[in-house]
C-alpha positions in Angstrom: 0.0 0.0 0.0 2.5 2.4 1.1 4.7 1.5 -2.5 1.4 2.7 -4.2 1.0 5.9 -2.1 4.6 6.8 -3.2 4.0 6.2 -6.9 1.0 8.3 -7.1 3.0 10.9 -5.4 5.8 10.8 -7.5 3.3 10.5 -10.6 1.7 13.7 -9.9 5.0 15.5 -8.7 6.3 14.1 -12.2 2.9 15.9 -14.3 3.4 18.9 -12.0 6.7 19.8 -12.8 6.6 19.0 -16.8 3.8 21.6 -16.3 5.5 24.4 -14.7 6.0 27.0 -16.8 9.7 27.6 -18.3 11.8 30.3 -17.8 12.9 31.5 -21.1 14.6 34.9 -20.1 18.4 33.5 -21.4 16.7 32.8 -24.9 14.8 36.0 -25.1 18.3 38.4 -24.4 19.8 35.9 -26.7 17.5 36.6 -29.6 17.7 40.7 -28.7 21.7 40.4 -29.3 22.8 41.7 -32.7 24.8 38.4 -33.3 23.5 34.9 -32.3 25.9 32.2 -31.6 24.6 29.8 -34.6 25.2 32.9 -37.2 26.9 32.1 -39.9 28.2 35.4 -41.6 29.3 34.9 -45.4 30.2 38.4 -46.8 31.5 41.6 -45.8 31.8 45.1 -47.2 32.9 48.4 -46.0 33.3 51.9 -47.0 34.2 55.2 -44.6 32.3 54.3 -41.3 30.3 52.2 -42.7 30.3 48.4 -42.6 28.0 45.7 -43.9 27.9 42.0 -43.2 25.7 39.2 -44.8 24.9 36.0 -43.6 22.6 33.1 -43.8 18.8 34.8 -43.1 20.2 38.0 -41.8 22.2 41.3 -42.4 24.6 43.3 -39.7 25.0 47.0 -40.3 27.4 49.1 -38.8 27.4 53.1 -39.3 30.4 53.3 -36.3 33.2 51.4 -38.1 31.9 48.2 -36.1 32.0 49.5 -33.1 27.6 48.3 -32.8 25.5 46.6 -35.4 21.7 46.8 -36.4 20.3 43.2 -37.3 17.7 42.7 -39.8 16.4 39.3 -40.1 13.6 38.9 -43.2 11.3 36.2 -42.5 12.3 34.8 -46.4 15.9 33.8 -44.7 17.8 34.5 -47.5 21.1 33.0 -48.2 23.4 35.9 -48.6 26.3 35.5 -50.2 27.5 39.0 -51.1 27.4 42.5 -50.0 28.5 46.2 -51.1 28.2 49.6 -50.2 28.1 52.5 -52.7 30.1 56.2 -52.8 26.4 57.0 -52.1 25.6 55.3 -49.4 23.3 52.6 -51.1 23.7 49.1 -49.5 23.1 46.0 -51.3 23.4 41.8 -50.5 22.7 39.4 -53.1 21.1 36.0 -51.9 21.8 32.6 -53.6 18.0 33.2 -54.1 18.9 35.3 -57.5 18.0 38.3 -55.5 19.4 41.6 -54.8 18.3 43.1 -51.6 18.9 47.3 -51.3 19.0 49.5 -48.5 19.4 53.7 -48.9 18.8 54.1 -45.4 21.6 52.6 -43.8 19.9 49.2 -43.2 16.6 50.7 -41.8 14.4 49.1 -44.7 15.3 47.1 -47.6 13.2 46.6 -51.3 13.9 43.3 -53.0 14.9 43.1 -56.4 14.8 39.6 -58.8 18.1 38.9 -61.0 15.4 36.8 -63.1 17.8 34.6 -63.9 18.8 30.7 -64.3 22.2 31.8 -63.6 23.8 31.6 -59.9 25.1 34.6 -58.2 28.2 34.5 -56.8 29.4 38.1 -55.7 28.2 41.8 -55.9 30.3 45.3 -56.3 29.7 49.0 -56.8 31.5 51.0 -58.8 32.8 54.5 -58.5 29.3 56.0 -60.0 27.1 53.9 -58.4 26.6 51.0 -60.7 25.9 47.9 -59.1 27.4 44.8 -60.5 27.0 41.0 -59.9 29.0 38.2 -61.0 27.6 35.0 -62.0 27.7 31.5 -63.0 28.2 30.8 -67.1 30.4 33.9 -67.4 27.0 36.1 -66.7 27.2 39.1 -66.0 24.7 41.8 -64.2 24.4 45.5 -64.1 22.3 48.1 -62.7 22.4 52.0 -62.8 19.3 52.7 -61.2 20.0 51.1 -57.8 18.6 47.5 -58.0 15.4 48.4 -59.6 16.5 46.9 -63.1 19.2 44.8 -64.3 20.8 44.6 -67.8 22.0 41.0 -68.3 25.6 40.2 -70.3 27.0 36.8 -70.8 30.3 35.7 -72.3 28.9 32.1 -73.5 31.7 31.0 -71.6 30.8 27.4 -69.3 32.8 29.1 -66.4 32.0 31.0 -63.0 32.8 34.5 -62.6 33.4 34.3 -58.8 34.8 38.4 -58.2 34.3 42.2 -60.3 35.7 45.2 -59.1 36.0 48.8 -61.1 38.8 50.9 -60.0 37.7 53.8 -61.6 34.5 54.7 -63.9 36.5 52.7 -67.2 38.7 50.3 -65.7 37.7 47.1 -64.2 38.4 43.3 -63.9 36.7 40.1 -63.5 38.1 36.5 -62.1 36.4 33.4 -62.7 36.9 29.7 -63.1 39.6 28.2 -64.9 42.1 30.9 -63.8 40.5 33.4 -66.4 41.1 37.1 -65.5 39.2 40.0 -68.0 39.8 43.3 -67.9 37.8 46.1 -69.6 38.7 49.8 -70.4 35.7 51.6 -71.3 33.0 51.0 -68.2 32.2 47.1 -69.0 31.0 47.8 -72.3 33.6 45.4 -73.9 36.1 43.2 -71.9 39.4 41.2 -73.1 40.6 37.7 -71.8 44.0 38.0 -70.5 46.3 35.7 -72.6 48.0 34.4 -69.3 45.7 33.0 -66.7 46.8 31.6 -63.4 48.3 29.1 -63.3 46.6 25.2 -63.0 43.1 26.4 -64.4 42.7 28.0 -60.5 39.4 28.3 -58.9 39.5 31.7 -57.8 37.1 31.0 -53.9 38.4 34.9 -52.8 40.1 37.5 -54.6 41.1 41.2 -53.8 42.9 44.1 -55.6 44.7 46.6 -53.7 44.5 48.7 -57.3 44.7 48.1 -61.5 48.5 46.0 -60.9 48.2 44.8 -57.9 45.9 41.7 -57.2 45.6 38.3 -54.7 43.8 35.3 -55.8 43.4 32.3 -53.2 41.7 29.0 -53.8 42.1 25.6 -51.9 44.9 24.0 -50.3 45.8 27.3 -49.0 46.7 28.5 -52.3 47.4 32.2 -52.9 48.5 33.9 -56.2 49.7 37.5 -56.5 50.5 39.9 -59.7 52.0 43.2 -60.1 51.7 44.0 -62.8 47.9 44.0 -63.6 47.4 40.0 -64.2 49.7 39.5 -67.3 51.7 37.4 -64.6 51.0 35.0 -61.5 53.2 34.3 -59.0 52.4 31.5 -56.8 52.9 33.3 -52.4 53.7 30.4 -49.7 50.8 30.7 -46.7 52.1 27.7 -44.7 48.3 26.6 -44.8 46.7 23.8 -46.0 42.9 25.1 -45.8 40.7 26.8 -48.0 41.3 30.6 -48.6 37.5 32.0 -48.3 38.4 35.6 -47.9 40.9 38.3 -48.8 41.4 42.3 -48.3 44.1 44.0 -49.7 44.1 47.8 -48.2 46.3 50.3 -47.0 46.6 48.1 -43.7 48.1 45.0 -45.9 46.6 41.8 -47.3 45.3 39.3 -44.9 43.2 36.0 -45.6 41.0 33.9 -44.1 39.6 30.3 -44.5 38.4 27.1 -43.1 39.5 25.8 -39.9 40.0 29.3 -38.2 42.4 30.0 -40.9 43.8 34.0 -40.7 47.2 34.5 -42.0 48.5 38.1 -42.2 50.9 39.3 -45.3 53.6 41.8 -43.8 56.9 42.8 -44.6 59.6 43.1 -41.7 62.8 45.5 -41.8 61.7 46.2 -45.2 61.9 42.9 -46.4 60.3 40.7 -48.7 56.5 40.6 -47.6 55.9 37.1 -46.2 52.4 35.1 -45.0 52.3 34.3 -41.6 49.2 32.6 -39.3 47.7 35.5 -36.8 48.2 34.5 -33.2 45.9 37.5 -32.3 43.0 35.4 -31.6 41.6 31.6 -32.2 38.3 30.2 -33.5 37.7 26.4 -34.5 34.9 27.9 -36.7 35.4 28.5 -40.3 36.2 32.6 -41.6 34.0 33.8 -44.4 34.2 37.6 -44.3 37.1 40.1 -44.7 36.9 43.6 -44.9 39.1 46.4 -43.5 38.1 49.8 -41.3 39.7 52.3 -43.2 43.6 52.6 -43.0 43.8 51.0 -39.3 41.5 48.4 -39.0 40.1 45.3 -40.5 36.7 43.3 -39.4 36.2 39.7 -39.8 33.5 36.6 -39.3 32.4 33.6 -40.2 30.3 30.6 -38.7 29.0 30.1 -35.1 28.5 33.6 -34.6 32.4 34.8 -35.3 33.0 38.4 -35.1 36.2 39.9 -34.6 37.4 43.6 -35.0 41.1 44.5 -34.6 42.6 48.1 -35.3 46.2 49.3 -34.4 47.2 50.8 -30.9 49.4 53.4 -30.2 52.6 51.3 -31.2 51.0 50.5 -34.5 50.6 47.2 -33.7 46.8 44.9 -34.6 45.0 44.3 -31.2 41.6 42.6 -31.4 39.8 45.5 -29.8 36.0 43.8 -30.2 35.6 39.9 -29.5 32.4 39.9 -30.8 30.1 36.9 -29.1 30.1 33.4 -29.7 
């Protein structure tokens, strides 16, 4: 008797306490913080104070040089994959959806625009004027000069990826894609060449970054990182010391760093005015992989990647790269 007493007393302490209500205060903050702990942040851009990051169903914008961040979240959850930010101020991610999101409000609201396309976007810039371009699977190309609204299509009938464009100035511009093709154009995008020497081993450009028109870094897998200087009519093969991926680059007044898979951030300095060399950054350590690179104007740089990664680092007093923002995780 006294074995069934207890049950039913444990049975109804058991229904009692699956009934209490749950405190959920922990995951309510959580949710109210700009970056979540399973964010995985894909793209960065940056321009004067301004930063923008793209992720996987969210944006991060920054008008304080990363200092705090606005989160939007769209119910769609988009799969950014590419960001910019114009001389004008105009924002802009591009989602693996074929769509280019725009903001000209600093992140406030944001108008979606369809690509209309069977082609798959792969990265987004602005050039000096404003025009927004997007690079594309099949050697596609996209333009826009009203801000998103409507987009002229160009394609090269090429079976290759065009994984980066950049304009340095209103004519001059380049494009790297698949198969280590590098074009160039001189009049705006209106016609582009094919430089006769590609880098090297038919490379599969996964980030590139120019510093300017002769200076360029193209990484790839296996830690692979080829440089020119003298606009692309050469490649010279760098030594990283790394065996991952290369998923990001920034060449900027600051240098040229990288990052990749496995934590991966190597830095590209020259010492005593010596040859500039890779190294691996000991400034900070994340088993998550790095997606996005982009520097704070001559003294800073911003990067993040998967599990909510977010790390800012400027120079101190000596001139030296301190990680000045952790970020959460």
């Amino acid at each position: 008797m006294r074995c069934k007493v207890l049950l039913g007393v444990l049975t109804y302490l058991t229904i009692a306490g699956c009934e209490a209500p749950l405190v959920l205060d922990d995951v309510e903050q959580a949710r109210k913080q700009a970056i979540h702990r399973t964010d995985r942040i894909q793209a960065a851009a940056s321009l004067g104070d301004k930063v923008l990051l793209a992720g996987i169903g969210f944006i991060l914008n920054s008008n304080d040089r990363a200092s705090t961040w606005k989160r939007t979240q769209p119910v769609q959850m988009p799969s950014f994959i590419g960001a910019a930010i114009c001389p004008n101020g105009l924002q802009a991610a591009v989602s693996a959806e074929k769509q280019v999101w725009i903001s000209i409000d600093n992140g406030e609201a944001w108008q979606i625009n369809d690509l209309n396309t069977d082609e798959a976007p792969q990265f987004i810039s602005c050039r000096p004027n404003n025009k927004l371009w997007v690079a594309a699977s099949f050697s596609t190309l996209f333009s826009s000069e009203d801000g998103g609204k409507k987009w002229k299509e160009k394609t090269f009938d090429e079976d290759l990826i065009f994984t980066y464009i950049k304009f340095f100035d209103q004519q001059n511009g380049v494009i790297v894609g698949e198969f280590g093709s590098v074009y160039t154009t001189e009049d705006g995008g209106e016609t582009w060449m094919l430089k006769e020497q590609r880098v090297p081993n038919e490379f599969f450009p996964l980030a590139v970054s120019y510093l300017d028109r002769q200076h360029g870094w193209i990484g790839g897998s296996n830690g692979v990182i080829f440089h020119t200087d003298d606009g692309g009519n050469t490649w010279g093969k760098e030594q990283t010391g790394s065996m991952g991926p290369m998923c990001g680059l920034s060449a900027s007044a600051l240098g040229v760093d990288a990052v990749g898979d496995f934590g991966t951030f190597l830095e590209r300095r020259s010492v005593n005015n010596e040859v500039a060399k890779w190294g691996r950054s000991t400034l900070f350590e994340t088993r998550s992989y790095l997606r996005a690179l982009a520097p704070l104007g001559n003294d800073g740089i911003v990067l993040a990647g998967g599990a909510g990664t977010l790390q800012v680092l400027r120079k101190d007093s000596s001139g030296k790269l301190v990680v000045v923002n952790k970020g959460e995780k």
